[in-house]
GUDOGU-288089 format. One record per atom (N, C-alpha, C): residue in three letters; x, y, z. Coordinates in pm, whole numbers, plus 50000, padded with zeros to 5 digits. Last residue first. Example, Ala and Ser with C-alpha at 12.3 -4.5 7.8 and 13.67 -1.06 7.14 Angstrom:
# GUDOGU-288089
SER512854977550708;SER513674989450714;SER512905000350787;ALA513194943150780;ALA512304955050780;ALA513204967050780;
# end
This chain:
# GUDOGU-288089
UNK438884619833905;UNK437744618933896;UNK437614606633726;UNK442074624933906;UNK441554617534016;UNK439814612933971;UNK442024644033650;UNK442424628233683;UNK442244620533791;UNK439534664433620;UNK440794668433703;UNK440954648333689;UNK437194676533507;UNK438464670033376;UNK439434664233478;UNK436034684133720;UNK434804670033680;UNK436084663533595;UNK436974704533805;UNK437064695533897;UNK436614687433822;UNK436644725533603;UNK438244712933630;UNK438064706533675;UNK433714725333533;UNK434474715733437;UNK435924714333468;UNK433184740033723;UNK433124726833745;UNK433604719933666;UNK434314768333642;UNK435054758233733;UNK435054748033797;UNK432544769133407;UNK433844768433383;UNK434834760433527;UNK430054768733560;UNK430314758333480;UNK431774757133428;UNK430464793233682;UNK430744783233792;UNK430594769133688;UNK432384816433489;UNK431294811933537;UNK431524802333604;UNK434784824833315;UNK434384825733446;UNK433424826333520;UNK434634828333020;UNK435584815733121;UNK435404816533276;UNK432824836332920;UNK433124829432831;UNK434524820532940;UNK432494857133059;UNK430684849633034;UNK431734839332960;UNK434404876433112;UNK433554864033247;UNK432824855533193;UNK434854884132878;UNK435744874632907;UNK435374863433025;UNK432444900532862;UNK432324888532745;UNK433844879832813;UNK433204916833076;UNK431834909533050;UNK432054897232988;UNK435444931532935;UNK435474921933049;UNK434764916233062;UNK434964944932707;UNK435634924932703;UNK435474926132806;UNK432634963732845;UNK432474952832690;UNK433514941932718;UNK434754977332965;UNK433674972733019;UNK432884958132947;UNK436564989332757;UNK436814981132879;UNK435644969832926;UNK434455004232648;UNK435164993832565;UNK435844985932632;UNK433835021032860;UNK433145013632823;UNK433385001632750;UNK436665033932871;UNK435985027133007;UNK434955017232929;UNK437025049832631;UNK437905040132682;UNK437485027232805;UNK434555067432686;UNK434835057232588;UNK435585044932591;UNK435435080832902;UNK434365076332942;UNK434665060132799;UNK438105094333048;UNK437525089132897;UNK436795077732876;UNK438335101833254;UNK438135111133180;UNK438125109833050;UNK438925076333394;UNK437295081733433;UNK437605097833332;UNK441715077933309;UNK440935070733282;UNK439095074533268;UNK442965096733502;UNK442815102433384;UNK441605091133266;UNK442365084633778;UNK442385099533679;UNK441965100333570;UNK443625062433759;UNK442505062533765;UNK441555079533702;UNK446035069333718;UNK445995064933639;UNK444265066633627;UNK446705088033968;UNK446845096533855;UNK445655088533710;UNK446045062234144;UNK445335077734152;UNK445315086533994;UNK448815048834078;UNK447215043934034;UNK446095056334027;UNK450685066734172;UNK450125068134039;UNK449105060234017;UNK449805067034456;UNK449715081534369;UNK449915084734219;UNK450825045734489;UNK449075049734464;UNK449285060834430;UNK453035024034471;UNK453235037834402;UNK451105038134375;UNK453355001834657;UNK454425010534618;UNK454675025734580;UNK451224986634553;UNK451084996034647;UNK452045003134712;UNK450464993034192;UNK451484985034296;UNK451444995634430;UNK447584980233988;UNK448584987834070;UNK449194982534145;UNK446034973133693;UNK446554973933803;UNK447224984433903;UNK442594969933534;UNK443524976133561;UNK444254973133702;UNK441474948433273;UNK441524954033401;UNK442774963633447;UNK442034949432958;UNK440844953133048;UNK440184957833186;UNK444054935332904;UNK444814946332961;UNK442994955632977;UNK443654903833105;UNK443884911733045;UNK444204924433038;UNK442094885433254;UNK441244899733184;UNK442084902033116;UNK444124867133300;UNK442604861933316;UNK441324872633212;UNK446504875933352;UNK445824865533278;UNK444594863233238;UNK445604895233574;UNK446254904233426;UNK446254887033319;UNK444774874833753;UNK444124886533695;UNK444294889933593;UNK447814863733870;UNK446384855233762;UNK445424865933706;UNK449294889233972;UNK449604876033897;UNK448584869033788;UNK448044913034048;UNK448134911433885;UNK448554899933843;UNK446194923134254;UNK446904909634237;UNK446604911334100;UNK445954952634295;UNK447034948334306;UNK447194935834269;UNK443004959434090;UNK443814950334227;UNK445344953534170;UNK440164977733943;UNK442114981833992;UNK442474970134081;UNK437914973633720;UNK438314975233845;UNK440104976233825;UNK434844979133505;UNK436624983833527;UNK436934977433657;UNK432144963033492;UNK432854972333570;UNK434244972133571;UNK430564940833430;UNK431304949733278;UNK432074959433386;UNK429574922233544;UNK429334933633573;UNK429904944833445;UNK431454903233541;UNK430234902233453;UNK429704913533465;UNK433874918533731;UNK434114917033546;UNK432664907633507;UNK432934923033950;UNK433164931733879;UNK433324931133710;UNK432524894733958;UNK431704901033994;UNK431924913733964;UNK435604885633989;UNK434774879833874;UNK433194891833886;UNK436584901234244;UNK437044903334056;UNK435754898633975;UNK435124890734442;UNK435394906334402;UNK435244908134254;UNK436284870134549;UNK435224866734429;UNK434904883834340;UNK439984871334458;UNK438604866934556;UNK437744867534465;UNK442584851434277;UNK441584862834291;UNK440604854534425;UNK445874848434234;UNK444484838534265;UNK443524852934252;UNK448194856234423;UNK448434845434313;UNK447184837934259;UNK448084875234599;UNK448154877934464;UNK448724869934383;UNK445184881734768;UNK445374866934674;UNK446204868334582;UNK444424901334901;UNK445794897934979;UNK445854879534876;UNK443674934434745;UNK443584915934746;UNK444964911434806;UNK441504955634681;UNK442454953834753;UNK442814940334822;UNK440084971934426;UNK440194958934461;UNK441424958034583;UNK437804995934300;UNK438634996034381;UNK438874982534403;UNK435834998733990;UNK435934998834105;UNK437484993634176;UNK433985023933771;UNK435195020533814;UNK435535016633950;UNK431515029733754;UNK431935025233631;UNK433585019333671;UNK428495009933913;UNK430005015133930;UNK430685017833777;UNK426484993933916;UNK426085007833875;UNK427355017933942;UNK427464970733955;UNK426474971133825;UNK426534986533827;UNK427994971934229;UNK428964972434144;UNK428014974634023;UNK425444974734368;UNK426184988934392;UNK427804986134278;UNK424444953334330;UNK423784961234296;UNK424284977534242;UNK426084937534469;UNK426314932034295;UNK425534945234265;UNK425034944934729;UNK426814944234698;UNK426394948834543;UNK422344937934754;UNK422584954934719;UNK424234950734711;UNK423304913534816;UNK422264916034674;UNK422724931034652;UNK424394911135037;UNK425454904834932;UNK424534909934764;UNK424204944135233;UNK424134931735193;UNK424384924035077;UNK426384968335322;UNK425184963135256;UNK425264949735276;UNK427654993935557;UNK427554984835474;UNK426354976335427;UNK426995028435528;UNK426455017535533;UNK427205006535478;UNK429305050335297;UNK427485045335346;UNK428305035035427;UNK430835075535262;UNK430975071435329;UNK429335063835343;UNK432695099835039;UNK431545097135083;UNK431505083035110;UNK435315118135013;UNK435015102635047;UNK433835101535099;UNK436755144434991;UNK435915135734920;UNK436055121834907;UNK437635149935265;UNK436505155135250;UNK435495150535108;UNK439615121135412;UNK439675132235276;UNK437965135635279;UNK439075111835720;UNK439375106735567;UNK439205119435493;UNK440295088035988;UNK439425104635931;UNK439745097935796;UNK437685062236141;UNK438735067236045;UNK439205083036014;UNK435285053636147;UNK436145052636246;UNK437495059436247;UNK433435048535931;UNK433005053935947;UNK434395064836132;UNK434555024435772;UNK435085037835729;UNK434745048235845;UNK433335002735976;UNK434695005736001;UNK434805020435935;UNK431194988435670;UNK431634993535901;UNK433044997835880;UNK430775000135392;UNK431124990535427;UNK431334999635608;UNK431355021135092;UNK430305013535129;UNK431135000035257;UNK432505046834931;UNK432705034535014;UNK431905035435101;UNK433155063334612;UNK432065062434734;UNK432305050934814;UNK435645093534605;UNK435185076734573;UNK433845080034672;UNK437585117434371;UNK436375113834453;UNK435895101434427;UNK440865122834394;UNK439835116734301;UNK438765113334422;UNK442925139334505;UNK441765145134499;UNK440615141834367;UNK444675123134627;UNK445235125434470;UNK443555135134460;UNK443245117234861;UNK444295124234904;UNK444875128734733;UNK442025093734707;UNK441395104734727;UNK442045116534779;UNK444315072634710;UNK443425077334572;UNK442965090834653;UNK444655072234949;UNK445805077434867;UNK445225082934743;UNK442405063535086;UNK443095077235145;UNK443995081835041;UNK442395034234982;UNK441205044334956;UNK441655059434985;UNK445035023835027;UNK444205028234874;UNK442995037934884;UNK445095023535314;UNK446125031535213;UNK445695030435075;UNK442935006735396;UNK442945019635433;UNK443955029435303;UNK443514983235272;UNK442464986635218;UNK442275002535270;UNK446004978035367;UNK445954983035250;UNK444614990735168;UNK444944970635630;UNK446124982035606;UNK446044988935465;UNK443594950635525;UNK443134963235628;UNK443834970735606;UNK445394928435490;UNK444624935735426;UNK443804951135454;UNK447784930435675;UNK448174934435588;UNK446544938235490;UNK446364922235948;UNK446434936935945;UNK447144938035815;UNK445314897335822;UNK444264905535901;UNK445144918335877;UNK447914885035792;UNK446734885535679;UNK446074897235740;UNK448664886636044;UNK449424893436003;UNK448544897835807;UNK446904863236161;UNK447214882936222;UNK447824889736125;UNK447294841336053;UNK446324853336061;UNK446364860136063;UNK450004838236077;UNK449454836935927;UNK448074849735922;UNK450344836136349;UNK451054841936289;UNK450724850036186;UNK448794812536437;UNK448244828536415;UNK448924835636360;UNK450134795436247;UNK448304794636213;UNK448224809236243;UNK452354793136422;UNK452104793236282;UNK450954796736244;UNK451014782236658;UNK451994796836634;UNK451784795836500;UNK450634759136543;UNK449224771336645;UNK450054782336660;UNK452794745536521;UNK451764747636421;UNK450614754936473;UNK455514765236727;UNK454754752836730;UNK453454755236564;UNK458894770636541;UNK457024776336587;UNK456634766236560;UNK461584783736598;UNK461024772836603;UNK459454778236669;UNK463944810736504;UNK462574807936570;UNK462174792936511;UNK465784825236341;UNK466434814236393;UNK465144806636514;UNK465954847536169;UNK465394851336362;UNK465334840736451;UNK465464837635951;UNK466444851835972;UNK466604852136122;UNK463604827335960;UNK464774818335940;UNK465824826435999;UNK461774841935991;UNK461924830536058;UNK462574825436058;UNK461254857235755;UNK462064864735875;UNK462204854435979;UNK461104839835519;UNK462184843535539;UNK462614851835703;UNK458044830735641;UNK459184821135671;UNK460474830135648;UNK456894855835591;UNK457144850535760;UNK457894844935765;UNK457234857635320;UNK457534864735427;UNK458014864235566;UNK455824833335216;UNK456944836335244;UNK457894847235349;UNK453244841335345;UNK453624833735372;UNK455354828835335;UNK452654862835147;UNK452694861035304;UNK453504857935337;UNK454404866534918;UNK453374860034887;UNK453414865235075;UNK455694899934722;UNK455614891134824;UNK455044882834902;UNK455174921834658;UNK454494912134567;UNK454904899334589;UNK455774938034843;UNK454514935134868;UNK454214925434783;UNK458544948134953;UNK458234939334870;UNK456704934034876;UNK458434965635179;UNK459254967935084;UNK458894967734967;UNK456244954735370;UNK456114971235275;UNK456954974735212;UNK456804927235370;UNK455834928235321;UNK455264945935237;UNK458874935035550;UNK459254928335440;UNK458094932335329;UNK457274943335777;UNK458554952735687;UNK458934948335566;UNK455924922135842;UNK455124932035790;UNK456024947235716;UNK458344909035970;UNK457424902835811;UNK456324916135733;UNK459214922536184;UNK459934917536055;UNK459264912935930;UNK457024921736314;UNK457404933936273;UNK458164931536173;UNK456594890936364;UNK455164903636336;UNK455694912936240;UNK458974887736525;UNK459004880836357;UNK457564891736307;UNK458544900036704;UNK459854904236591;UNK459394898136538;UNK456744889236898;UNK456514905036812;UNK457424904936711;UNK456074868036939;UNK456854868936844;UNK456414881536783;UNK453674872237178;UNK455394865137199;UNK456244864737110;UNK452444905237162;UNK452644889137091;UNK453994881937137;UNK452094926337260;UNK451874920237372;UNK452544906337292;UNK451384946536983;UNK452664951537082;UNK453154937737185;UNK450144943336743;UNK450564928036823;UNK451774932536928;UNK449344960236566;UNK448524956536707;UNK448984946836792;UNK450444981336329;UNK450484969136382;UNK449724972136527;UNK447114995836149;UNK448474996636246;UNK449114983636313;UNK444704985736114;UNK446114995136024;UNK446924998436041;UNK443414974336279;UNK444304964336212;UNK444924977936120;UNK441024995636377;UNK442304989436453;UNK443604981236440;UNK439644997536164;UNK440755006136228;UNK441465004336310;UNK438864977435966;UNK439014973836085;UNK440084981636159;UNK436324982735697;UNK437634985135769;UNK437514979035884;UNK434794963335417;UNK434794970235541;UNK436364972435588;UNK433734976135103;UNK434214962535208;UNK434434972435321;UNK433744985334746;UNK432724984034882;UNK434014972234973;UNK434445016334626;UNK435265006234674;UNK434015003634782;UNK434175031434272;UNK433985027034449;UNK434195015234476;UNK433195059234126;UNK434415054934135;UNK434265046334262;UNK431065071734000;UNK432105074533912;UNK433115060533951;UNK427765055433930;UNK428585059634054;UNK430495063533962;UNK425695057433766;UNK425775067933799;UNK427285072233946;UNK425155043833440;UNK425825041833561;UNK426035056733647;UNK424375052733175;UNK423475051233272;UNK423905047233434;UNK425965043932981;UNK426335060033015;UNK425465058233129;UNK425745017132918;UNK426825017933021;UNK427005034233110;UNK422375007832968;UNK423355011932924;UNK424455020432964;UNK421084981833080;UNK421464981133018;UNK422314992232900;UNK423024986233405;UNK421884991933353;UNK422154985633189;UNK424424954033607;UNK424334968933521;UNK423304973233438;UNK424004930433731;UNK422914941633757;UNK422894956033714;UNK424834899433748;UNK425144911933637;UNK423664919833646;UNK424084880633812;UNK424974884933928;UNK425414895333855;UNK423394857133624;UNK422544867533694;UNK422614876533815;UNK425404846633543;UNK424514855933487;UNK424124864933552;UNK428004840533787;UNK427064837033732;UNK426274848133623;UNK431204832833852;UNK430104839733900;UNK429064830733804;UNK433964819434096;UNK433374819234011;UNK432304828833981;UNK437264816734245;UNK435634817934272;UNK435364822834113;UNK439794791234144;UNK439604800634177;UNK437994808434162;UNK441244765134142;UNK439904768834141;UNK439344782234197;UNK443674744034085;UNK443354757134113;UNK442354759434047;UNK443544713934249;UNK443134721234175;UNK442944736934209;UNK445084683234353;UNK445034699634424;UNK444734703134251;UNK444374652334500;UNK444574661734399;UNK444484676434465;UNK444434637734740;UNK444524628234577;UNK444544637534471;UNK446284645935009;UNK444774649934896;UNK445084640134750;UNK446854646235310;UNK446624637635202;UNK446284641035112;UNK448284666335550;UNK446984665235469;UNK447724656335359;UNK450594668035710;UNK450594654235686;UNK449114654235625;UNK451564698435647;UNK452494692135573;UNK452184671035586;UNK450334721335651;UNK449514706335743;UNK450734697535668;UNK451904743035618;UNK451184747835714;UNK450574734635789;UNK453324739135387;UNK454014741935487;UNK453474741235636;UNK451414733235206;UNK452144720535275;UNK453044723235395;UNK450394750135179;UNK449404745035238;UNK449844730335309;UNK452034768535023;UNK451014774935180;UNK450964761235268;UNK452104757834770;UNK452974761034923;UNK452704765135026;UNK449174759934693;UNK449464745934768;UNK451574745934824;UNK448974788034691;UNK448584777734828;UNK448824766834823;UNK449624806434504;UNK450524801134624;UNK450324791834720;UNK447184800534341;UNK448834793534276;UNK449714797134412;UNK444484804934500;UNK445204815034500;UNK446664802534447;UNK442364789434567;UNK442094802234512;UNK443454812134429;UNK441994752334569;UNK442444765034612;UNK442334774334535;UNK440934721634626;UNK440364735234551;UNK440944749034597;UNK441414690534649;UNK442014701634751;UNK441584712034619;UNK439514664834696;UNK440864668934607;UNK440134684134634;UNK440594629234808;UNK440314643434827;UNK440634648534772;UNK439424601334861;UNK439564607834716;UNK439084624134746;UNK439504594635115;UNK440664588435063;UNK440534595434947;UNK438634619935397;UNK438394616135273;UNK439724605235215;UNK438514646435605;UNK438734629035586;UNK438104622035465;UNK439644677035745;UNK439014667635654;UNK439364650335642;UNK441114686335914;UNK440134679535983;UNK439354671635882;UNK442794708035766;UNK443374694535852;UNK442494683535904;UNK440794733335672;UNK441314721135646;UNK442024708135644;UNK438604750535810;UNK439524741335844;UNK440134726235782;UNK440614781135732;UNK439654768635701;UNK439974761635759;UNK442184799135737;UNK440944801335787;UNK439894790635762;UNK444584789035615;UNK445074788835737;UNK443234795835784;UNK443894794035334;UNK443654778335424;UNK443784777635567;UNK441684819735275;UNK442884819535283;UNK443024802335363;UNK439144810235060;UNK439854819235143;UNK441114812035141;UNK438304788734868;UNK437534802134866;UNK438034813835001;UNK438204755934877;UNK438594773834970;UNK438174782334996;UNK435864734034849;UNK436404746534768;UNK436614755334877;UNK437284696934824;UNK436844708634960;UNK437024721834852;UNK434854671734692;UNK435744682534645;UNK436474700034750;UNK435774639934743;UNK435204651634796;UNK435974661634760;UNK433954615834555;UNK435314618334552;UNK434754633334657;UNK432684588134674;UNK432094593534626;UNK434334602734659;UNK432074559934715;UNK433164559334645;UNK432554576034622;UNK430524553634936;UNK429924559334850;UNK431054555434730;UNK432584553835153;UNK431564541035119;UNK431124537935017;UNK433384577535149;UNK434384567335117;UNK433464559435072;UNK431004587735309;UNK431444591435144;UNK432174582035090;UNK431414575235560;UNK430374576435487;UNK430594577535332;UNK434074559935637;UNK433324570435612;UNK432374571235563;UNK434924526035701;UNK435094537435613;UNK434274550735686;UNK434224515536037;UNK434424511135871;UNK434744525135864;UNK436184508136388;UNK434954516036267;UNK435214513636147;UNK436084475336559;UNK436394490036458;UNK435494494736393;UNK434684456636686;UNK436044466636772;UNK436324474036682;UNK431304463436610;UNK432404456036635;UNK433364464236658;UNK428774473236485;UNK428924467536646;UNK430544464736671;UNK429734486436269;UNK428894476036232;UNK428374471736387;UNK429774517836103;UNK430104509536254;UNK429224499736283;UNK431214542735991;UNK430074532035958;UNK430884526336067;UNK431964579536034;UNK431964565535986;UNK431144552135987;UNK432154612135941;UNK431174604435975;UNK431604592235909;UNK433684632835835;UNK434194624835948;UNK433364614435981;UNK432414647435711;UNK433174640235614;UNK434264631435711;UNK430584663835836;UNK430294651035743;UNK431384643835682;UNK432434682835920;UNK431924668436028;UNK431384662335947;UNK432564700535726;UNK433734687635729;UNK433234679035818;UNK431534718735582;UNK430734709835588;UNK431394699835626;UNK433134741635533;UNK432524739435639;UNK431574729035678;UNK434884746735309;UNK434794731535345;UNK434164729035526;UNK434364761935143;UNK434514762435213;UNK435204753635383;UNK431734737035037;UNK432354753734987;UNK432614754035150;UNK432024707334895;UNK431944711635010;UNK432914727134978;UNK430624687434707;UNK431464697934660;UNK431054710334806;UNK431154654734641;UNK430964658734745;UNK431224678434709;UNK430154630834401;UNK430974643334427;UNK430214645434577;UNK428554610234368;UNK429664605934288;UNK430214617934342;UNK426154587034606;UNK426454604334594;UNK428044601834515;UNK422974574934650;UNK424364579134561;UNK424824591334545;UNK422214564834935;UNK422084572934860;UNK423204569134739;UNK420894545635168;UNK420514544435009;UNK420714554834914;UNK422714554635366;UNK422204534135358;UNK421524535035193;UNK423034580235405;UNK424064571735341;UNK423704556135304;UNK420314589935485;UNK420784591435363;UNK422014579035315;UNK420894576935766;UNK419784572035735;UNK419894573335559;UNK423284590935822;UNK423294578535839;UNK421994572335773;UNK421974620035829;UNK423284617035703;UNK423434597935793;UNK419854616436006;UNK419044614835886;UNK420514613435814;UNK421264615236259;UNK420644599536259;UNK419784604536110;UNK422454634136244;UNK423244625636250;UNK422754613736178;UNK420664656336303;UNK421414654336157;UNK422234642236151;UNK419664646336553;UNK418894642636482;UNK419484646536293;UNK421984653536693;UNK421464642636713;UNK420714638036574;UNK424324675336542;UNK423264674236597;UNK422724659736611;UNK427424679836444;UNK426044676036379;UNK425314674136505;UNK430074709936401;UNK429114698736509;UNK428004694936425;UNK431224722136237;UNK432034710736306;UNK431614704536375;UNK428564745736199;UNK429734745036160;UNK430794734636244;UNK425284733736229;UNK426224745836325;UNK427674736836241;UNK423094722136106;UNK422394740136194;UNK424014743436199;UNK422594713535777;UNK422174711935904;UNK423084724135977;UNK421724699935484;UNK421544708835589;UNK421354703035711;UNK422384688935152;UNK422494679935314;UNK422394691635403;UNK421194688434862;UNK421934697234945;UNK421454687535080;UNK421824675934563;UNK421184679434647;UNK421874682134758;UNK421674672634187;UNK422644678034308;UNK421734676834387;UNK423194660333848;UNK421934662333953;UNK423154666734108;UNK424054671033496;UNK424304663833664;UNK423334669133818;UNK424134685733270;UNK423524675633258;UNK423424665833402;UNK425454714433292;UNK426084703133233;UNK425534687533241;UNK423014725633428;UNK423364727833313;UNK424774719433263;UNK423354715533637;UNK422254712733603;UNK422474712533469;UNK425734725533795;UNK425304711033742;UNK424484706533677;UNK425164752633756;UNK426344744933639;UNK426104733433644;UNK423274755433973;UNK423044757333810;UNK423554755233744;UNK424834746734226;UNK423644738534149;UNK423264741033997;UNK426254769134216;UNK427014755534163;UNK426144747234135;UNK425254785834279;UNK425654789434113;UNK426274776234098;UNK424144783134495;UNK423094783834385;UNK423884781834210;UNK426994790234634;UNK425734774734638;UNK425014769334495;UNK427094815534592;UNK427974804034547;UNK427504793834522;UNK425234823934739;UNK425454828734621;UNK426154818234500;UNK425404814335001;UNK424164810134952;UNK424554809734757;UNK428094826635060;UNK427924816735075;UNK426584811834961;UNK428124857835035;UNK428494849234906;UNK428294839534910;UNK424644858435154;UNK426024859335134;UNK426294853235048;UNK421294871435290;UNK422164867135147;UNK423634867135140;UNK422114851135571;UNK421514855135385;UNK421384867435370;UNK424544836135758;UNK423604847235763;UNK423194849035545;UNK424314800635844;UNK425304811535790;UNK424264821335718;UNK422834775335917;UNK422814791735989;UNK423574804235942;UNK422874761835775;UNK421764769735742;UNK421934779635799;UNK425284745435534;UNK425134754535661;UNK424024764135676;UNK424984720335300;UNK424824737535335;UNK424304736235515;UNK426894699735087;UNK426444703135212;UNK426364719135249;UNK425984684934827;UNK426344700734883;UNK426074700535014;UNK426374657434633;UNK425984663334760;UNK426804674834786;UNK425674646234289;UNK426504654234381;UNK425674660434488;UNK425934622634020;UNK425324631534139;UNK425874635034231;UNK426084620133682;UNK426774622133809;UNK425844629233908;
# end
């Protein structure tokens, strides 16, 4: 089998983007399948001269997968054949018989996934709520399949010391704030009530998917929303529920007078507990760098039917971590990882407590989580759904 990657050159390095990339070329390789990558400069636009080389590729290529991350690679997948005459042919890929795999890897309402074109599409989501998400949101997308595919890692994305007493950070949370999203912000929105109604719902019941949310206070509030109301809705309200939380875990743990280190813009905007040491955000290499030498880290996930890439990267890492998304997680690790409900941080705080006071317990943690990433959560594990999935 051969497979086209389309990569975005301009998207900034080292990110998870590139990260991802690489780890999907190495599962192909290593399950015996060839790959090459299609570049070009800007996200929904091709350029003259990318145009005239993916037309010049398509006259003699073979391509059996398409495995578009992100699925920022979608103007290729709009590109059709055109003989001179009053219609256009297929697509390029179509042509190919090639199947296209779009991978999420976020939330859908940040992708653009309505714009895809494909007859053998098959839809890669992160998170067991999205393909309700996803019908509610394009309810006329096509896909010949939906796979849950949640992010992946690799070997060599494990930068712990080889020994575990050798870690020197106790306790940390890397990502950024947006002090302005911890508060609602949508005073001016034409559907401030539904805003305020969903983000109430959401601090009752947090294990509450979004997207339900909105729809129960929508119904409740008897509102008709165009699909661009909908879309921001989804956003804004993603935007200030993660932020929000990512503020109320880090302040609550440490307000319990457990000392963290956070890494990432925004802390710096904030007040915060006198033990919260405060860097820089980093880049995607010093990221894996600063988990490897964590013994316990912080997760604040608006996926709680799915994981971000966070998790897996903490767990080859052998690193403990805490999310709230215990749906697939507590499957996935086990009682290796640890949870919480943002209901009650003052006992995650306690829990985290008392934990980092038994170094032993941590390490033996540390041990299955490793061996649970290396044995199902690598990027060969999540090429083998898409390659078993029945459309293929």
């Amino acid at each position: 089998m051969h497979a086209l990657i389309p990569f975005c050159t301009s998207v900034p390095s080292p990110t998870f983007y590139q990260d991802f990339i690489e780890g999907l070329e190495s599962a192909l390789a290593e399950l015996g399948h060839t790959a090459e990558r299609f570049e070009f400069r800007e996200i929904g636009a091709l350029a003259q001269e990318e145009l005239e080389r993916f037309f010049s590729w398509g006259r003699t290529a073979r391509c059996d997968l398409v495995l578009d991350l992100c699925c920022w690679g979608f103007a290729l997948s709009r590109v059709r054949l055109w003989d001179g005459g009053s219609e256009v042919g297929p697509t390029i890929f179509d042509s190919l018989g090639a199947r296209y795999a779009a991978l999420l890897f976020d939330q859908p309402f940040f992708q653009p996934v309505p714009v895809l074109q494909s007859a053998s599409l098959l839809l890669c989501y992160p998170d067991r709520h999205h393909p309700e998400l996803i019908g509610a949101l394009y309810p006329s997308l096509q896909a010949k399949a939906m796979l849950f595919v949640p992010p992946a890692t690799r070997r060599g994305n494990d930068r712990s010391p080889g020994r575990w007493r050798d870690r020197r950070t106790p306790l940390l949370y890397a990502g950024n704030l947006a002090p302005e999203a911890i508060e609602p912000f949508w005073s001016d929105a034409p559907h401030r009530r539904l805003y305020d109604g969903a983000a109430a719902v959401l601090d009752a019941r947090p294990e509450v998917p979004l997207h339900r949310a909105i729809e129960e206070v929508r119904r409740a509030l008897g509102l008709e929303l165009a699909q661009e109301e909908r879309l921001t809705a989804h956003r804004t309200l993603e935007y200030f529920l993660r932020h929000r939380l990512r503020h109320r875990l880090v302040t609550s743990i440490t307000a319990a007078g457990v000392p963290i280190e956070v890494y990432g813009k925004g802390w710096d905007g904030v007040a915060l507990p006198n033990n919260v040491r405060v860097h820089p955000a980093t880049d995607y290499r010093a990221y894996m760098d600063l988990i490897g030498d964590a013994r316990i880290c912080l997760d604040a996930s608006t996926y709680l039917g799915g994981a971000n890439d966070r998790a897996v990267q903490f767990a080859v890492n052998g690193t403990v971590f805490f999310s709230n998304a215990r749906e697939y997680l507590s499957e996935a690790f086990g009682d290796a990882a640890g949870f919480y409900s943002p209901l009650d941080l003052a006992e995650a705080a306690e829990r985290i407590r008392d934990l980092l006071a038994r170094p032993k317990e941590i390490e033996a943690r540390s041990e299955r989580l490793r061996a649970l990433a290396l044995a199902g959560h690598l990027w060969r594990h999540r090429l083998e759904i898409i390659l078993e999935a029945d459309a293929l």
